[in-house]
ChimeraX commands (.cxc) that place a marker at each C-alpha (Angstrom):
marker #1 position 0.00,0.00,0.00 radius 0.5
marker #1 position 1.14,3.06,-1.12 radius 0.5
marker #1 position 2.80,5.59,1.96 radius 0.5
marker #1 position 0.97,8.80,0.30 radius 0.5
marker #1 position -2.08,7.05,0.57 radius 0.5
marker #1 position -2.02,6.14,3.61 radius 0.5
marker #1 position -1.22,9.71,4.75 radius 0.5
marker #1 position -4.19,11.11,2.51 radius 0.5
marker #1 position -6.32,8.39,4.22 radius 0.5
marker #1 position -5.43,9.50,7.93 radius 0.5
marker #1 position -4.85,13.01,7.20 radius 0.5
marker #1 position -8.31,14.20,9.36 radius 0.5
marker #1 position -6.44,12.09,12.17 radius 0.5
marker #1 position -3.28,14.06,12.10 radius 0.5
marker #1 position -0.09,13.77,9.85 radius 0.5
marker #1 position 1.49,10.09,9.76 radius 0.5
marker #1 position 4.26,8.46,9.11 radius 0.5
marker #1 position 5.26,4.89,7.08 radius 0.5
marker #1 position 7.85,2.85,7.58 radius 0.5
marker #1 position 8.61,-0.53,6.40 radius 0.5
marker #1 position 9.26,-3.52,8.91 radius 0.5
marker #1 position 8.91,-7.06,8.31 radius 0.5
marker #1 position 7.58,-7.40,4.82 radius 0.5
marker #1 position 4.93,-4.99,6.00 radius 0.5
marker #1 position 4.77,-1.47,7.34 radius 0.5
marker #1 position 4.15,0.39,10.60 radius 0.5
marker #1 position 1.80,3.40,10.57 radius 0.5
marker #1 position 3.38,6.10,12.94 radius 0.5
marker #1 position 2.17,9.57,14.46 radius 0.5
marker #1 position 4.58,11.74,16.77 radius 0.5
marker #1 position 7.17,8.57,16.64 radius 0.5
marker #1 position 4.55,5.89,18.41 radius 0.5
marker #1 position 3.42,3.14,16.35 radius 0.5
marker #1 position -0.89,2.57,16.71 radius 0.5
marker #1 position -0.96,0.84,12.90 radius 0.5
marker #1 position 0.54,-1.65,10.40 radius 0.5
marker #1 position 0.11,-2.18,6.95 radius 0.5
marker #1 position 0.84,-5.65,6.07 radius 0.5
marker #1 position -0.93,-7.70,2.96 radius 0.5
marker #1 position -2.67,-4.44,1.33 radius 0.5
marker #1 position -4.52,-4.77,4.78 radius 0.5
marker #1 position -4.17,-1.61,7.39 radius 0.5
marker #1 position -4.45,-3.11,11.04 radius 0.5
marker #1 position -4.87,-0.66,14.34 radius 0.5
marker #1 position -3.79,-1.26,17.66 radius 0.5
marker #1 position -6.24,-2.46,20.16 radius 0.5
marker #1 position -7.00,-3.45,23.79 radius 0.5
marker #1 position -9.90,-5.07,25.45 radius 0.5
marker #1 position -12.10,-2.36,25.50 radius 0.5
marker #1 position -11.77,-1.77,21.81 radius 0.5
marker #1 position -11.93,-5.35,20.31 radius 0.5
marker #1 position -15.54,-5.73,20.42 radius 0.5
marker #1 position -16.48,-2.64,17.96 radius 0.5
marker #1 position -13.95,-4.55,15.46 radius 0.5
marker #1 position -15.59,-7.74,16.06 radius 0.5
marker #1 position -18.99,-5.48,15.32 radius 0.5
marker #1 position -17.36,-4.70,12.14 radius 0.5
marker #1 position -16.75,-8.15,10.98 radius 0.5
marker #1 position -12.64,-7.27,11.43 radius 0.5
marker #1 position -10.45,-9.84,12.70 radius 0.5
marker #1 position -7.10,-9.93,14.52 radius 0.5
marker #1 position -3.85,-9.35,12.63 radius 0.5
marker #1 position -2.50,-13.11,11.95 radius 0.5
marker #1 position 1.54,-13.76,11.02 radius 0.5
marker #1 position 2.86,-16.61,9.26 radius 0.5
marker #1 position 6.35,-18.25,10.12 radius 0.5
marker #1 position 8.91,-16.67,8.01 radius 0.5
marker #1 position 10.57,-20.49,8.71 radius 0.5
marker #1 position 7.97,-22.03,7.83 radius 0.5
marker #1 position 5.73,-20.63,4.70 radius 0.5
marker #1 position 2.14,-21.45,4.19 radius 0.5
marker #1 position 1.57,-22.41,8.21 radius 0.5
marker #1 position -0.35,-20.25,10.20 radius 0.5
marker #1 position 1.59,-18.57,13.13 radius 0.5
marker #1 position -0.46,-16.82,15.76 radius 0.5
marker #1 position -3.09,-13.77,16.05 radius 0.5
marker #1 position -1.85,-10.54,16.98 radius 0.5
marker #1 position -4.21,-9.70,20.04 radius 0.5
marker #1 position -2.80,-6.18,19.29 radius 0.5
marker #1 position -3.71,-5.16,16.17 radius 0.5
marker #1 position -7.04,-5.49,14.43 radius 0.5
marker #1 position -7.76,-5.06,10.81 radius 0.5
marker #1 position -9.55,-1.71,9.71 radius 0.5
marker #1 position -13.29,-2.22,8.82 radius 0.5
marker #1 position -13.27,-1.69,5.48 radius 0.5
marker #1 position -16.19,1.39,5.70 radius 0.5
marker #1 position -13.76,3.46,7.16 radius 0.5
marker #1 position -11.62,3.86,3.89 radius 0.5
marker #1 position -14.63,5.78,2.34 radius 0.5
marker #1 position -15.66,7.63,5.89 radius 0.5
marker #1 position -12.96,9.77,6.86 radius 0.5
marker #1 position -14.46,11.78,10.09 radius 0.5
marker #1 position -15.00,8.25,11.35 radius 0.5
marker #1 position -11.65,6.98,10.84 radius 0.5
marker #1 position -10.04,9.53,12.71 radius 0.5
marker #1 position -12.21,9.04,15.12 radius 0.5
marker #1 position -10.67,4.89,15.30 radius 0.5
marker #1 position -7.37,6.33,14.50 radius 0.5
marker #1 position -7.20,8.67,18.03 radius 0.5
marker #1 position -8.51,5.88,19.45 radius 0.5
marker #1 position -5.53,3.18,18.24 radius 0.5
marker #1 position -2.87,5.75,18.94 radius 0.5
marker #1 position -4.46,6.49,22.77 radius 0.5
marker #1 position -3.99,2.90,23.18 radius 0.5
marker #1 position -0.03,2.79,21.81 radius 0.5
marker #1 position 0.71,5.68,23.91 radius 0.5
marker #1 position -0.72,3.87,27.26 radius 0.5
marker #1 position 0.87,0.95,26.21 radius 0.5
marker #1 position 4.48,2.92,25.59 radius 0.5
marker #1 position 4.08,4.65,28.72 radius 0.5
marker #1 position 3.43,1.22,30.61 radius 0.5
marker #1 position 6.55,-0.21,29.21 radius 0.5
marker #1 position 9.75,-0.57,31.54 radius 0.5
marker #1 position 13.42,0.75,30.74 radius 0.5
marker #1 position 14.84,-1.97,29.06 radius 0.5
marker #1 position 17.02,-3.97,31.84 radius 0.5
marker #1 position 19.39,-6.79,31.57 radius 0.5
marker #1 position 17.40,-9.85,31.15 radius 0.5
marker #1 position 17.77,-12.08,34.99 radius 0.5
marker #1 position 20.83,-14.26,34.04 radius 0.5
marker #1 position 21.79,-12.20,31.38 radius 0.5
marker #1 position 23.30,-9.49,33.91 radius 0.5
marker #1 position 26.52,-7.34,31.71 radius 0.5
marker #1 position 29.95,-7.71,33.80 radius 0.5
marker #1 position 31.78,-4.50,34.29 radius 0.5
marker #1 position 34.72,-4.18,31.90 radius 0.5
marker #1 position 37.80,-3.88,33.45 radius 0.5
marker #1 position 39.50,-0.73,32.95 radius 0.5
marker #1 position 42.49,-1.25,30.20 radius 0.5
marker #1 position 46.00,0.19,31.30 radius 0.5
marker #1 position 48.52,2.51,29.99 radius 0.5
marker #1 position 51.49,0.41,29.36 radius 0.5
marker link #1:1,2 radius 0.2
marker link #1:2,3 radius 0.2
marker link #1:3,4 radius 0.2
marker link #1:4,5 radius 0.2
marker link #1:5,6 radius 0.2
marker link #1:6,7 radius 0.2
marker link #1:7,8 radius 0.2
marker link #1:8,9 radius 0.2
marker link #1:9,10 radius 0.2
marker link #1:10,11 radius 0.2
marker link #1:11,12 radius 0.2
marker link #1:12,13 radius 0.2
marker link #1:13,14 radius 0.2
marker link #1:14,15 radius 0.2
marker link #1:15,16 radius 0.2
marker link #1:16,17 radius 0.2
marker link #1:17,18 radius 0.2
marker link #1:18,19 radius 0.2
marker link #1:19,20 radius 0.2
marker link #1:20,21 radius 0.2
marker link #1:21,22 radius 0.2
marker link #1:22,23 radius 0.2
marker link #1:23,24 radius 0.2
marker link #1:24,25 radius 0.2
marker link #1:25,26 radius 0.2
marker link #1:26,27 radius 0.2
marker link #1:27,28 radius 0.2
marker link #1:28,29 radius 0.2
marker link #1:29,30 radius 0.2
marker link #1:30,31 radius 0.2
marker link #1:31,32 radius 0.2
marker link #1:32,33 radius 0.2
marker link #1:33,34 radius 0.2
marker link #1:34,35 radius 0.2
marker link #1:35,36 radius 0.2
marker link #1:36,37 radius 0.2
marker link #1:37,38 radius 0.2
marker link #1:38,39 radius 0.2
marker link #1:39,40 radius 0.2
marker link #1:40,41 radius 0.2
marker link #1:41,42 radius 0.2
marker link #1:42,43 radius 0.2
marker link #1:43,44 radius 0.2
marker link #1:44,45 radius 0.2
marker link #1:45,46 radius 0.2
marker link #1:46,47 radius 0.2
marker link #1:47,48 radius 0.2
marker link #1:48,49 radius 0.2
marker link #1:49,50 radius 0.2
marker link #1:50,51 radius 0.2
marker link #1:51,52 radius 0.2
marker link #1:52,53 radius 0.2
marker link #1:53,54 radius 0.2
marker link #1:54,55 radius 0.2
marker link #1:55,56 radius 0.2
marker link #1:56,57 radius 0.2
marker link #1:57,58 radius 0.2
marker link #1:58,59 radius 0.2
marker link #1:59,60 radius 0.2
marker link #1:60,61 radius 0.2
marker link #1:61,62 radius 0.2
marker link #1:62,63 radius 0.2
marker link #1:63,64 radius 0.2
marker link #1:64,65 radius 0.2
marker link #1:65,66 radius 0.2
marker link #1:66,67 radius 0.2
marker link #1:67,68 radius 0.2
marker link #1:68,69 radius 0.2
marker link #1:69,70 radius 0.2
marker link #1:70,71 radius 0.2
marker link #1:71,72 radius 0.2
marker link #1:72,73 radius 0.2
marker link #1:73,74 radius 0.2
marker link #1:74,75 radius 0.2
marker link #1:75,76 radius 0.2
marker link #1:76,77 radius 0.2
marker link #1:77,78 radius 0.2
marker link #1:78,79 radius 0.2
marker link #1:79,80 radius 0.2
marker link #1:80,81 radius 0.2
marker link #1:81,82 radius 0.2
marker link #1:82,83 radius 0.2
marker link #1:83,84 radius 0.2
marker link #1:84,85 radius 0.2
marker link #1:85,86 radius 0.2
marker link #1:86,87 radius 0.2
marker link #1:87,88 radius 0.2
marker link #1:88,89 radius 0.2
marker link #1:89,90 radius 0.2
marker link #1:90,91 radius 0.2
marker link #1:91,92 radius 0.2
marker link #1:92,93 radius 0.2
marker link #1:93,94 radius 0.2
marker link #1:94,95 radius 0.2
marker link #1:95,96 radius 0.2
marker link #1:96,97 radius 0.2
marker link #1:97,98 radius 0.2
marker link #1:98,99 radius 0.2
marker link #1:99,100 radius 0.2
marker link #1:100,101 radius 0.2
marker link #1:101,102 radius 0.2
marker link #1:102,103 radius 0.2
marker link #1:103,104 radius 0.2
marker link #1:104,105 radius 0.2
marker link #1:105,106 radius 0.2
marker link #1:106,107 radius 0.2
marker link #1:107,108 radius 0.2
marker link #1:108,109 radius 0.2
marker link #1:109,110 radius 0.2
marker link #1:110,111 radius 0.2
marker link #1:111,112 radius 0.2
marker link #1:112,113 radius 0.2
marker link #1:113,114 radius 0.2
marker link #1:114,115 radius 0.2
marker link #1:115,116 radius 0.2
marker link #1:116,117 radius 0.2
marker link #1:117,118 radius 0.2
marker link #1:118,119 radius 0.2
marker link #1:119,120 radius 0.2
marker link #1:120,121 radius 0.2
marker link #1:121,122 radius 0.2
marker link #1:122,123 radius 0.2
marker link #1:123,124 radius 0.2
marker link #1:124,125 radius 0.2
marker link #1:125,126 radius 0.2
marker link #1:126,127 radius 0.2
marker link #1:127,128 radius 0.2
marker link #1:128,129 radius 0.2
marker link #1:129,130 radius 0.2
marker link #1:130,131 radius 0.2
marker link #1:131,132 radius 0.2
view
């Protein structure tokens, strides 16, 4: 899917962003990630309060395959959902879907630890080298 027209499509929401990842694309506004693009398919991010009006809309969960293993299903994405396909022609409306996806990616980001040394996986200090 074309990056312009994914901007013209969003552009009631607020200015956006594309960038490819993964055979796909992540849709971006002020640097946090609330879409993909994967498949000609545009997916939004989603948490339990907002699955059911996609499952209203007939949507379904983002679903990967196994780079390792082609044609096998992998798992559903329980955070993305696909875009119901009446919001390409109502814009008010998918601004209004969009706001909500990117509320939910900036909760998320906010929720989200420092990164930290994984237990077990703790970095030794380096010694410090000498003048010789």
């Amino acid at each position: 899917m074309d990056p312009e027209f994914i901007a013209e499509l969003f552009a009631r929401f607020r200015a956006v962003t594309v960038r490819r990842m993964f055979g796909g694309a992540g849709i971006y506004a002020d640097g946090i990630m609330f879409g993909l693009v994967f498949d000609g398919a545009i997916y939004l991010k989603v948490d339990a309060d907002s699955i059911p009006a996609f499952e209203s809309e007939g949507s379904a969960p983002f679903v990967y395959t196994r780079a390792k293993s082609p044609g096998r299903v992998g798992r559903h994405s329980l955070a993305y959902w696909r875009l119901p396909e009446r919001l390409y022609d109502d814009p008010e409306e998918l601004a209004s879907w969009a706001d909500r996806a990117f509320a939910i990616a900036q909760r998320k980001k906010q929720r989200k630890p420092e990164s930290r040394p994984r237990p077990g996986k703790a970095r030794r200090a380096r010694k410090p080298s000498r003048a010789r």
